[in-house]
N, C-alpha and C positions, 0 to 999 in steps of 0.2 A: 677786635673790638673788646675792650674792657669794661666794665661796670663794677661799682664801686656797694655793697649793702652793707650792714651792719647787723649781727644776728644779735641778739640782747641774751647775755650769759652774767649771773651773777659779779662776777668780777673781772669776766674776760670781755673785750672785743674783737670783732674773727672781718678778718678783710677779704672777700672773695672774686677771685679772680677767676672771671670767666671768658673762658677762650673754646673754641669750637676746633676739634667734635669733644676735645676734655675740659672736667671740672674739676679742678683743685683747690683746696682750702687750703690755707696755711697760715697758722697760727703757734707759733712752739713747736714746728715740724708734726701735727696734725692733718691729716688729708683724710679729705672724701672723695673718692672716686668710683665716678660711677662706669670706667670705661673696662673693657673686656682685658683682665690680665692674671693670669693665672685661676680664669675662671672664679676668682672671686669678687663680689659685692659688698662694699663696704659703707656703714655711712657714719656718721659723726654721733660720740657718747653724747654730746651735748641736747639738748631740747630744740632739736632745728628743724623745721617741720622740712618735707621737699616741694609742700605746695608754694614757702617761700621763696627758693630757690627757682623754682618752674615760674613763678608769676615775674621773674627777672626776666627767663630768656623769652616768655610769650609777647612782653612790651618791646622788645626787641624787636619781632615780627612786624612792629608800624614802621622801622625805618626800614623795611625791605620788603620784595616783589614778591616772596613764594608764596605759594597755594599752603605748603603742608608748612609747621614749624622748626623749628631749628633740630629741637631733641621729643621724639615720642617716645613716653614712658609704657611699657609691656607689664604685665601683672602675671607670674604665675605660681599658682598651687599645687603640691607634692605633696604623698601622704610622707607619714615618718620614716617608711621602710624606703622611699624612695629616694631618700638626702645623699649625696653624691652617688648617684646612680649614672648609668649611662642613659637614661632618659634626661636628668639635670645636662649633663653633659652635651650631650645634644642638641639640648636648647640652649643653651652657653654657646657654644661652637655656631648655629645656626645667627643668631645674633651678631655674633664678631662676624662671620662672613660676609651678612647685608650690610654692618658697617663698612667691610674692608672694601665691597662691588659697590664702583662709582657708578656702575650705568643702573645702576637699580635707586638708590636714595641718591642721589649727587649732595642735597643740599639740608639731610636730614639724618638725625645721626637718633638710633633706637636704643633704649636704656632698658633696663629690667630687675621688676623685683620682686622675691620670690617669696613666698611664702610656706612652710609645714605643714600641716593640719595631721593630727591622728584618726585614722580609720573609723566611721559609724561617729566622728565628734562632729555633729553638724552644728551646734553652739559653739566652737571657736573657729568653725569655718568660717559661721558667718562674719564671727568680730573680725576675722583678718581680711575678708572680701571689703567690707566697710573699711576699713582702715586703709586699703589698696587706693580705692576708690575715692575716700577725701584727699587722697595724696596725688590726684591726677592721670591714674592708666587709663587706658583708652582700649585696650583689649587684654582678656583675661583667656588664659592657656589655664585647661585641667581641670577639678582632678581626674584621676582613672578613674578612683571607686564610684561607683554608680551613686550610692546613696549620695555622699557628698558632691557630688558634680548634679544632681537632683537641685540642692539646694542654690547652687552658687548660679545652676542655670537660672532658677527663678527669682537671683536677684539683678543677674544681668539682664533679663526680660525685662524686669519692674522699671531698672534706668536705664535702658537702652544702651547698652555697652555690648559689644560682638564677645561671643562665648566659644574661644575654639577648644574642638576635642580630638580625643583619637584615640577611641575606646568601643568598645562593642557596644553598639544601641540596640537594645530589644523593643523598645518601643517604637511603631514606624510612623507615628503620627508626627506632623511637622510642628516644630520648634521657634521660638521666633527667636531671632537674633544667637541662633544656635547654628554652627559649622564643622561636623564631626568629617577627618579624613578618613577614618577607619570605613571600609566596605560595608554597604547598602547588609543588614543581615537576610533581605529578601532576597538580595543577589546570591548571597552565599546560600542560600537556602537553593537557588535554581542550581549553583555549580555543582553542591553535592545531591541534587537528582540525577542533571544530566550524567557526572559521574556514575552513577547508580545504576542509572539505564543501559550506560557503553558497557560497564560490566556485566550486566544482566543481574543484579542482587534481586530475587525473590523473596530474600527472609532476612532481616537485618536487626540485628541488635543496637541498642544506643545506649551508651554507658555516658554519664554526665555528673558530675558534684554540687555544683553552685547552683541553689533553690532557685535565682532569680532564671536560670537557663531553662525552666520546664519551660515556659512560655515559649522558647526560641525553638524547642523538638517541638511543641503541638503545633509550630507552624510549619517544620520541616513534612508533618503528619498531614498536614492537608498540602503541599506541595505536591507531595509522593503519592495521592491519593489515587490519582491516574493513572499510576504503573505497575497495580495490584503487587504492593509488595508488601509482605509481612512482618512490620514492624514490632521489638522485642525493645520498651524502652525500660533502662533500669537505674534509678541515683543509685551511686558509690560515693564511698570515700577512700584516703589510704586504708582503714582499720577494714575494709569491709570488700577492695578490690579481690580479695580470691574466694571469696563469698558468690558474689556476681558472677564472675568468671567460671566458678562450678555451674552455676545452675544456666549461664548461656552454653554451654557443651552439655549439658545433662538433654538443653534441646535440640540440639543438634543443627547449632548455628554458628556459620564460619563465615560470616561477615559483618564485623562488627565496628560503629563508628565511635570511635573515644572522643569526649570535651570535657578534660580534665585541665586542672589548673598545672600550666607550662612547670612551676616547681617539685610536682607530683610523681611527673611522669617514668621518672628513675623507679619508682616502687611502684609502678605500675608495670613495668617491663620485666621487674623481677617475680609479680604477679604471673606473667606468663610463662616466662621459665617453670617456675616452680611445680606449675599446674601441666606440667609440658603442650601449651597449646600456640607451638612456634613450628608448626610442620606447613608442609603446602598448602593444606586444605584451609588454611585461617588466610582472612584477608582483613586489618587493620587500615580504618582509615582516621588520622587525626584530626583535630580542629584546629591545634594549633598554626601558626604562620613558620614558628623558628624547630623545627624539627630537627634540621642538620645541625645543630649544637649540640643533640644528645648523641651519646654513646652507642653505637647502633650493631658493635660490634659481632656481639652475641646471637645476632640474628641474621645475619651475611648469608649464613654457609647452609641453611638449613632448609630452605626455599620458601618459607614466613614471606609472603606480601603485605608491606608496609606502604601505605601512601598518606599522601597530605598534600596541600597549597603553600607556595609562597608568595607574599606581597613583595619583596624586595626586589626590584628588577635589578640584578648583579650582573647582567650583562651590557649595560645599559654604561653609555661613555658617561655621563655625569655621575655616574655610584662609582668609576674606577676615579674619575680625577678628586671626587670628594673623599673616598678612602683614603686614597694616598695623602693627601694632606693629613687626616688626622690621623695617621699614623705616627706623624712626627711630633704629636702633643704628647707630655707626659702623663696626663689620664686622659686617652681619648674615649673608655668604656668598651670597646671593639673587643669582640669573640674572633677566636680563631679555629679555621676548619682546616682540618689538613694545609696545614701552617701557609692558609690562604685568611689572611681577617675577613671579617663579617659582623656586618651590624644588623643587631634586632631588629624584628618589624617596630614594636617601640616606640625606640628610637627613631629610625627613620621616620616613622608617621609625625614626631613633635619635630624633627628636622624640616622637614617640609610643613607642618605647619606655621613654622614663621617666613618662609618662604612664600608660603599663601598670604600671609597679613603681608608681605612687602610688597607680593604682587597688586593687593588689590589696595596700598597705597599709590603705588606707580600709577596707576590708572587713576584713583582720585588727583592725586597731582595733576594731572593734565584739564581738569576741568572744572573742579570742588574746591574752597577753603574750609581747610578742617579748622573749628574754632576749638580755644581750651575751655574745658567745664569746670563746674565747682559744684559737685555732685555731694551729698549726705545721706549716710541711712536715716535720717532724722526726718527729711524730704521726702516728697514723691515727686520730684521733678526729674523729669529726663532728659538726658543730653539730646538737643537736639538734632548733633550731628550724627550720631550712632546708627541710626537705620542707613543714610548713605551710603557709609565705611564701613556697614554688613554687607549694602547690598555689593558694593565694589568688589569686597573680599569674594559674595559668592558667586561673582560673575568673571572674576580672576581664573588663567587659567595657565600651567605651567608643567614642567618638566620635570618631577623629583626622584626620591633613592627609593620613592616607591609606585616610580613608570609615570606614566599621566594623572595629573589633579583636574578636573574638573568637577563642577557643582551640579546641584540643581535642586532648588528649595532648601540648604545647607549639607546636601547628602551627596555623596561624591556618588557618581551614577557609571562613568565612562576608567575603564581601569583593565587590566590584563592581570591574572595570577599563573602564575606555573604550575605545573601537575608534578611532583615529584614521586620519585620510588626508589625502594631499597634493590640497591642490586648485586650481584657479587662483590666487585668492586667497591663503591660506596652508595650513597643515595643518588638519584641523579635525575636530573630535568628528560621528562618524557613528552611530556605536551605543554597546553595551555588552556588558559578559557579566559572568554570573552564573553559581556552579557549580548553584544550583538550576533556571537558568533557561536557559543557554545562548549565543548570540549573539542580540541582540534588532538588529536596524538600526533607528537612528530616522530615517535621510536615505533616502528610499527610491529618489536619484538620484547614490546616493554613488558605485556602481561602473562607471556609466556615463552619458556625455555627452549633453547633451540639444542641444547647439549644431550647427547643420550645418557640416561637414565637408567639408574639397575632397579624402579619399579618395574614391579609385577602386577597387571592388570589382570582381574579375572571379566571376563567377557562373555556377557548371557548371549544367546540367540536360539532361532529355531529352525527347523531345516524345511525352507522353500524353493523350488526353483523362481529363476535362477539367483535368488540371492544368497543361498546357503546350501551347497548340496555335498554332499558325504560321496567321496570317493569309491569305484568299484573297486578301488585296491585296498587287499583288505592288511596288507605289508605298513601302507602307513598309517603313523598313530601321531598322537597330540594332534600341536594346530594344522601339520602336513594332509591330514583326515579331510580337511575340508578345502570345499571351492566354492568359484560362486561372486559375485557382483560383488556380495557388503564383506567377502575376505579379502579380496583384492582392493576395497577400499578402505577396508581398516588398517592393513598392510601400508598404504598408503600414508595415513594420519600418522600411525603408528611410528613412520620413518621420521616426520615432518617435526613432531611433537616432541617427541622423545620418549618412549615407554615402549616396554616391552608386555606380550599379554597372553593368557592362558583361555583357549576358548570353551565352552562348555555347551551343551544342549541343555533348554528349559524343562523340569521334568514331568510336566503333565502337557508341555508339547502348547499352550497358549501364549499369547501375545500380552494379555492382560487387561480385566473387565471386571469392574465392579457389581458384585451381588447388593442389589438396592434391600434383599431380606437376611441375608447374614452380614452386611453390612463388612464385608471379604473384598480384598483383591485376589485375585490368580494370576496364573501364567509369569510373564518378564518383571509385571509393574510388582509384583509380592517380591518377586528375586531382591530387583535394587528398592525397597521398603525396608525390607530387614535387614537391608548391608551384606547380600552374598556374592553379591555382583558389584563390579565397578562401575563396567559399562554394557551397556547393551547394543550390537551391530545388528539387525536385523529391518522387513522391510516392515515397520514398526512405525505407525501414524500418529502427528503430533494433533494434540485435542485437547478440549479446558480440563475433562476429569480428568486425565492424567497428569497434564501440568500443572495441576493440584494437588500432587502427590509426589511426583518425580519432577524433575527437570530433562528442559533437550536440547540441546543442538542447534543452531542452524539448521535450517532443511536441506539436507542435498539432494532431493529430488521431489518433484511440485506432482499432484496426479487429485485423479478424483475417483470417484464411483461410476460405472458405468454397466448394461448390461450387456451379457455374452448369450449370445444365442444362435441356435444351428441357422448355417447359411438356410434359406428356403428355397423349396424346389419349384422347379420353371414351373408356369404354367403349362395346361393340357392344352395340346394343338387342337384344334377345331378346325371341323371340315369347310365351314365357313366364316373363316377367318378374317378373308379378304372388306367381311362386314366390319369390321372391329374400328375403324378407324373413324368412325361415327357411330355416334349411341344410335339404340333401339329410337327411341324416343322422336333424332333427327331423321331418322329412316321414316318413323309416320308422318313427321314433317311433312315433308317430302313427297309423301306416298298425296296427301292430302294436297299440299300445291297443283299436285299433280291434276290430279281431278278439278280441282276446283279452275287452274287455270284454261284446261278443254273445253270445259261450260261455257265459261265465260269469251272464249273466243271462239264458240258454236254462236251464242247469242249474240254479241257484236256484229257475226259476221253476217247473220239472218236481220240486224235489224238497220245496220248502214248499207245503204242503194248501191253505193257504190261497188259493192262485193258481189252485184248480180250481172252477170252477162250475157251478150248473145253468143250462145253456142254455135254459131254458124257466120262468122264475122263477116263471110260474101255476102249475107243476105242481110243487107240493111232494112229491110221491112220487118223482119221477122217480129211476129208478138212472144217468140220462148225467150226466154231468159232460165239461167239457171244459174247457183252457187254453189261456188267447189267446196266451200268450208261443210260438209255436213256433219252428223256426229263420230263418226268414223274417220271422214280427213282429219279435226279438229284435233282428236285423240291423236290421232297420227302424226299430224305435223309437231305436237308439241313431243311426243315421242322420240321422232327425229332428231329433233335440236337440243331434246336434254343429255342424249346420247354421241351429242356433236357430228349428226351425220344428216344429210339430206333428205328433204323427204316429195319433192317436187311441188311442191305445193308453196304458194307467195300470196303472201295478204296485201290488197292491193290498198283498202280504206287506211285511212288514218290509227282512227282507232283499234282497228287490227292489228297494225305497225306497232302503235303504242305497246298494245297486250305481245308481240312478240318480242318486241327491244326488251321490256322488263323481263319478258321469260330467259332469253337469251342472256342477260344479267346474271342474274339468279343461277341460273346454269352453270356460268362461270366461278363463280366464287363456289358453289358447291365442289364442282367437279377439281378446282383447282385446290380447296381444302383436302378433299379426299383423295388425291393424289402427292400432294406431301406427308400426308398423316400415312399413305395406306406402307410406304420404304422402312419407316420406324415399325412398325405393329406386324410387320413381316418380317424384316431383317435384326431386330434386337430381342434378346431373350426376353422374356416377364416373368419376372418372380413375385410368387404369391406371400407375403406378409404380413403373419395373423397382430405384428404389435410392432407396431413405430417409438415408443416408449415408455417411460414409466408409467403413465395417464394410461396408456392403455389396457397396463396388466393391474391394472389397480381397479381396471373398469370388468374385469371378464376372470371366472374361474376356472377354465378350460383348461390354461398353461398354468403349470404349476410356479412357483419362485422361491430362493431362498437365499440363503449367504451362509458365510464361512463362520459358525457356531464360535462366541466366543472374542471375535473379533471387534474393528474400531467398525466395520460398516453395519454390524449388526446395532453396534450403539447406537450410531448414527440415524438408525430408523428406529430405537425405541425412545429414542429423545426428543425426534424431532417434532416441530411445531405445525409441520404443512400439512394441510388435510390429506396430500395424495399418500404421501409417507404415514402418515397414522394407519391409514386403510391400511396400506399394503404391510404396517408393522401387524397388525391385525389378524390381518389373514396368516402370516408368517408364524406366528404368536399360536395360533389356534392350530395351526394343523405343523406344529415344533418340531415332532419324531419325523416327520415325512422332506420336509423342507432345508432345513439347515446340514450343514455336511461338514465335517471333520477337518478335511483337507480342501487343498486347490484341486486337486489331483480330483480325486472324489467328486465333485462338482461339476468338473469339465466335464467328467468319467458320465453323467447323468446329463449333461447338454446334448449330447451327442448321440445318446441313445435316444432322445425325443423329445417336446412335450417339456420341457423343463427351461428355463432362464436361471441364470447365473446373475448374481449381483457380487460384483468384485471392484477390485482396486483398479484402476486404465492401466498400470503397468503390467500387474500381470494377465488382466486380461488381452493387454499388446502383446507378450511373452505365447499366450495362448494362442492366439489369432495367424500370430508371424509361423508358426508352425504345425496348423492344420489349418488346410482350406476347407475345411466345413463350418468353419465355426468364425460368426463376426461378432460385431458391435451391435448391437441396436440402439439408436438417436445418442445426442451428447450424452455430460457428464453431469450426476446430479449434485456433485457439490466439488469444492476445489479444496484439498489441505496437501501434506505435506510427510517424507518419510522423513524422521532426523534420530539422531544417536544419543538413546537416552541414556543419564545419571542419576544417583543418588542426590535427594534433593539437596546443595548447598554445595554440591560437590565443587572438586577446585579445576578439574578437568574439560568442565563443558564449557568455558570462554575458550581456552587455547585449541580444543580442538574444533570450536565452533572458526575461528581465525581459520585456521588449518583448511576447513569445509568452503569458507569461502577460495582460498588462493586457492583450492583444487579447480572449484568450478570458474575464475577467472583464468586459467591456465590452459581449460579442456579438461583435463585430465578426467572427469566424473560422465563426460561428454563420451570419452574415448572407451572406459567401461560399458558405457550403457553399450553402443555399438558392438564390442567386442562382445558380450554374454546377450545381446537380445537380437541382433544381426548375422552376425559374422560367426556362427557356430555349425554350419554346415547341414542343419537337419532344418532349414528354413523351407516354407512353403513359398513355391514359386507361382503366381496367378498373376503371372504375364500373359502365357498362349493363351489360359482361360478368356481372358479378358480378352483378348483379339475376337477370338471364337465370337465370343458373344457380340460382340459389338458388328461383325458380316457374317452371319450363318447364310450358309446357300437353302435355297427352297424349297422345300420338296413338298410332296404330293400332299400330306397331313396337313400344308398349308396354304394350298392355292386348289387342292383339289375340290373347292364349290364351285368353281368356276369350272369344269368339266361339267360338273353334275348339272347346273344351270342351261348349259348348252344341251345337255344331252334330254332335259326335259323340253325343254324348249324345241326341239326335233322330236321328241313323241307328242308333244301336245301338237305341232303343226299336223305330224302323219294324223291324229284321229279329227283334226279337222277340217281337213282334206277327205278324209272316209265318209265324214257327215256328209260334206258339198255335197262329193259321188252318189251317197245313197240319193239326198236330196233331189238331186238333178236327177237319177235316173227315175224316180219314183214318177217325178211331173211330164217326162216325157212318154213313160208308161199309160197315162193319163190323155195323152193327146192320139195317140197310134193306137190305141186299144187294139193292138193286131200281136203282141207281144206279151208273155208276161215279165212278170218285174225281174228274177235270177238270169232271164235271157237278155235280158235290158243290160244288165249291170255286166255281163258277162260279155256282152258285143263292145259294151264301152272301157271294160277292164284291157279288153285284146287289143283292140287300139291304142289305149297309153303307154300297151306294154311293146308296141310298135315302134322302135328309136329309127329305124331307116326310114320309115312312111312320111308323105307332107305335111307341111306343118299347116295347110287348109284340110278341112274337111267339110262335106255337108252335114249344117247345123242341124238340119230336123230331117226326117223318114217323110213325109209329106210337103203341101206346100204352102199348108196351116200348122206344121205341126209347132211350131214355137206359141201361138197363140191357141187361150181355152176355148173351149167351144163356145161360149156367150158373148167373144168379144171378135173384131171388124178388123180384117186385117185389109189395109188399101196399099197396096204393092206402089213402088213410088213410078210416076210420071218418067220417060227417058229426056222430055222435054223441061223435064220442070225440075229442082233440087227442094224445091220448098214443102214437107213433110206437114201432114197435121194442118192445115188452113181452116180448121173447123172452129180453131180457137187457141186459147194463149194456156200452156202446162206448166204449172207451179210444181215442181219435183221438192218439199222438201226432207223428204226420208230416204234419198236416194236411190 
């Protein structure tokens, strides 16, 4: 298709032939061309506007079907330092490729043009934004500098034109018609915590230049706010980096994060040299993305950690097939790394920025007519279509050279950076992060050296069993001197790590505990304060005041507080023992059922008819009647059946039945209680136990208590906030000289003589327990912490050996210690047999002897009331014979019982009234008659 205009030129006329996707003029071999060819953009000396031009190919658009127009014009601005930059470059190269990919525009061919601006000139930015914009763009690219991209954002706002960038935003409030590829600064603010945290930084410097970046640390400052870390932030410049640099070593901080400007950073590195702070203990993290472009030479060999993020996914199939191609341009702008090219984040982020506008035209095509405008800064009219072909754009979603693009609200949200670090070799990819995901490491030997090392580590500790104990031989000397759990696990680290190490004892023999009135450490935590110690192996408890002073480890072994106290001795056997298995209390129970249940079935049985009978069942006339229940059977019969034994006697009424079923009940669950209770209270030891735990030595001053003088459990109770721990700090507190103790040693040394409770650490009160049977536990643990390997604060050693601490204990290996030095050493206390013993003792006399005693009272109290009867009876038959006196009486009837051959009849009375008094009728019975008494009817009831 040809079209034919006339451009009006003083003396010339220009014929233009327009053909798709190029535009040539030609007038006296004259051209304009706007298509991609040696990267440059040319347009005609003459006064030819391009809006003339464009309003050709737009009329065009009526005799054809597409959604989008034949050619979209792009707008971009570069400051002055940026003019053939490999950022221009990029955006050149990125342009031609969307022209050259048919599946992406088929029927639409994208132009551009670019404009300079100088740095902080925001008055000819705007003339050249205005001028872009009467000329037809449709989307504006840049600039970097914050200030000027400020301005041009709020005139692409004003007319509704999409604004892309790719540049750090410190501002996070949303934008309209703004689309930055550059990373969320909130995100980046989470990668370097999470970072922060895998490393454990407690104390961290931030070195920064650009006044507009305080704003982006005070955000990183409340990010970090959560991971108690001690932030040192300092602005630098070139003139002023060994200024800074002194005074972060002056406080003795070896983690520092640099955001310096990517130009800088060569005299920033000579900074550290200079200063010599390129040893291990320094850990460097940068801000910027293109790290591996600088020279890193100098800091290889020296074990200096160096880290940073990259945005460029270089391993990513579309960065190898777009490399390759601009490799064969004559300025493709490409950096080369170990003569591997490499392109800037930059670059790549304006590379994929036009890649995001193509993308979110493809997708307006499919459903939108993009109209042309005819926008003026003189207006305030805005293109209508401009918010559609923002939102397209930020709903666009694609594949570029720096990983995944996607939006959300203009701000790329969803993205992967690499974790880079310096390492012998060269820099090299260790991990990643992801904001879904976090920091992932894939080198799991990235933070530390696995090569041995000719450091020399000096190593505090203090001599406990069994974690440090000094040799009876007195031949060996250094670290051969000692044994013990935390030698064999240093020995261990030691191997893992790589370091060699010199051990020492702490010289006032403390752990370390701050003086709240001299305002003092002592013991280990003074050693590693003033740097005389590297490390500390010991069983050394991790806690906040120390980890406010030192740093620690990984915990390699977890424990708490618990107390030690002599086993207690069995209870005293009692001669009625056999009571024990029911309280006093159920025994008057009992005692009282007892009684009360006799009464009550003496009463029933006197007051239902049916419980009375004729004693004489041949003689149906009879007027006697009598009942068996009197107060004597009553007692008797319930006697019987509580005792599960017979007593001849049967309640014939109802009611009687009733009061016997319930007895009979009652019976049973007693008697069957107290015979499961009586096998335990007989057969198992009882130990007498004056304190179940801390509540109750906190309740009583009888037992004395104290702790290891000195220590983290002594802190532990003057710190602590629980009423029972205040008391017992209290009493601890007040009676100081008597209570606390020097050593472990010491302390057992005083369990064991009596009267005293131990408050110790569970391991080595385990240690203690496992090897004397007098001495246990008493109730759990009063709190849960941790033993771990302390350092100098900031030191460079406690990540790799904390690594180390873990694969021991994933391995066993810390496992296989504890067993060997708290098990497996041969002077263990064996309470196996004990424990049999206890659980079946046989029975002897101390414990079942009430039961003799019972019986054998129970036989004298029968003989004296049998001697009663005897006297009684002989006394009344003295009474009747008057022919006797009473020692002759007692004496004729003793001879006779004491008679075993003789008959078992005898004549009952000496006469043949002698059974009845002299005032009463004796009528010898009838041999005819059996019927007794006919004078009238005998109510017997007192038997």
């Amino acid at each position: 298709m040809i079209i034919m205009a006339y451009l009006q030129e003083p003396t010339k006329c220009h014929v233009i032939y327009i053909t798709m996707p190029n535009l040539i003029i030609k007038t006296n071999m004259l051209l304009i061309n706007f298509s991609f060819a040696g990267y440059e953009f040319s347009r005609t000396r003459y006064k030819c506007a391009l809006s003339h031009i464009l309003l050709i190919y737009y009329l065009s658009n009526f005799f054809c079907a597409a959604a989008l127009p034949a050619v979209i014009p792009l707008g971009a601005i570069f400051t002055e330092d940026q003019r053939d930059s490999s950022i221009e470059y990029a955006f050149k190269y990125a342009v031609y490729r969307v022209n050259k990919d048919k599946l992406l525009l088929s029927n639409t061919q994208l132009i551009y043009d670019i404009e300079y601006a100088p740095r902080d000139d925001s008055f000819r930015t705007t003339k050249k934004i205005c001028r872009q914009l009467e000329s037809g763009v449709q989307v504006i690219f840049g600039p970097s500098d914050p200030l000027l991209s400020a301005h041009v954002q709020s005139i692409c706002e004003t007319f509704g034109i999409p604004h892309i960038e790719s540049r750090i935003e410190l501002d996070a409030s949303t934008k309209e018609f703004s689309i930055n590829l550059y990373p969320s600064q909130r995100l980046m603010n989470l990668a370097h915590r999470d970072l922060m945290i895998f490393l454990n930084w407690t104390k961290t410097a931030i070195i920064y230049e650009d006044d507009l970046r305080i704003f982006n640390h005070q955000d990183l400052v409340h990010v970090t706010a959560d991971i108690r870390t001690e932030l040192y932030i300092r602005q630098t410049s070139p003139n002023t980096y060994r200024q800074v640099l002194r005074a972060i070593r002056k406080k003795d901080i070896y983690k520092i994060i640099v955001d310096t400007n990517p130009t800088n950073i060569n005299a920033f590195f000579r900074a550290i040299l200079q200063l010599q702070m390129n040893d291990h203990r320094y850990h460097y993290m940068f801000t910027t993305f293109d790290l591996e472009i600088f020279d890193l030479e100098d800091f290889k060999y020296n074990g200096v950690n160096i880290t940073a993020f990259r945005l460029v996914d270089v391993e990513s199939q579309r960065y190898k097939e777009v490399i390759e191609q601009m490799q064969k341009l004559p300025h493709s702008g490409l950096d080369y790394i170990n003569d591997q090219p490499y392109i800037q984040t930059q670059s790549a982020l304006m590379f994929d920025s036009v890649y995001s506008v193509a993308a979110g035209l493809m997708e307006l095509d499919r459903s939108h007519l993009l109209t042309w405008h005819n926008i003026s800064c003189k207006s305030d009219m805005p293109w209508r279509d401009g918010l559609s072909l923002y939102n397209y754009i930020n709903s666009a979603s694609m594949n570029g050279l720096t990983g995944r693009v996607h939006f959300a609200k203009g701000r790329r949200n969803i993205f992967q950076i690499d974790l880079l670090k310096l390492k012998r070799e060269k820099i090299q990819k260790v991990g990643f992060w992801k904001p879904d995901v976090g920091v992932n490491i894939t080198d799991a030997t990235a933070f530390y050296d696995t090569h041995t090392s000719n450091t020399t580590l000096i190593v505090m500790t203090r001599q406990e069993k069994p974690y440090v104990m000094v040799k009876s031989d007195i031949t060996q000397s250094g670290n051969d001197r000692f044994e013990g759990f935390c030698i064999d696990l240093l020995k261990a680290i030691a191997t893992q790590v790589g370091f060699q190490y010199k051990i020492e004892l702490v010289p006032d023999n403390m752990y370390g505990v701050f003086n709240p009135d001299t305002k003092v450490w002592n013991g280990i935590v003074r050693e590693l304060m003033e740097k005389r110690a590297d490390l500390a192996v010991a069983s050394m408890t991790i806690n906040y005041v120390r980890e406010s002073v030192i740093d620690f480890t990984k915990p390699f072994m977890n424990l708490g507080i618990g107390i030690l106290f002599k086993v207690p001795t069995s209870q005293p056997t009692r001669l009625f023992s056999f009571m024990n298995p029911l309280a006093m209390e159920i025994w008057l129970y009992v005692l009282a059922a007892y009684v009360l249940v006799s009464l009550t079935l003496f009463v029933m049985a006197r007051f239902s008819p049916y419980e009375w009978n004729n004693p004489h069942p041949y003689v149906k006339e009879s007027d006697i009647v009598e009942n068996q229940f009197s107060v004597s059977n009553s007692f008797w019969f319930i006697t019987g059946t509580f005792l599960r034994q017979g007593s001849g006697l049967n309640p014939k009424a109802v009611s009687t039945r009733i009061v016997g079923g319930i007895w009979w009940f009652f019976t049973l669950i007693i008697i069957s209680s107290y015979t499961a209770n009586l096998a335990a209270f007989l057969t198992v030891e009882r130990m007498i136990t004056p304190i179940e735990g801390a509540s109750d030595l906190a309740e009583q001053t009888d037992i004395s208590y104290g702790t290891l003088e000195g220590g983290s459990t002594m802190t532990f109770f003057r710190d602590s906030k629980i009423d029972t721990y205040q008391k017992m700090w209290q009493y601890m507190e007040a009676r100081r000289s008597s209570v606390f103790v020097k050593t472990y040693e010491e302390g057992i040394k005083r369990v064991i003589e009596g009267n005293y409770a131990f408050l110790m650490e569970s391991t080595m009160l385990d240690y203690a327990v496992q090897r004397d049977c007098n001495l246990t536990q008493i109730g759990g643990l009063l709190d849960s912490k941790g033993y771990g390997i302390a350092t100098p604060k900031g030191s460079t050693w406690r990540d790799p050996i904390s690594l180390a601490i873990l694969e021991l204990q994933e391995k066993g290996i810390i496992q296989i210690l504890y067993d060997k030095w708290w098990k497996n050493t041969g002077d263990v206390c064996n309470r196996d047999e004990k424990s049999k013993e206890s659980k079946a003792n046989a029975l002897g006399v101390e414990n079942i002897g009430g039961v003799f005693v019972v019986l054998l009272c129970g036989l004298a109290l029968a003989v004296v009331v049998a001697i009663l009867e005897f006297c009684w009876n002989s006394k009344k038959t003295l009474q009747l014979t008057e022919t006797q006196i009473l020692c002759s009486e007692m004496a004729e009837e003793l001879r006779y019982a004491t008679h075993c051959h003789e008959s078992k009849q005898r004549q009952s009375l000496k006469g043949s009234s002698a059974k009845f008094p002299p005032d009463s009728t004796y009528v010898p019975a009838d041999t005819g008659s059996v019927i007794p008494n006919r004078g009238g009817v005998h109510y017997n009831y007192f038997d």
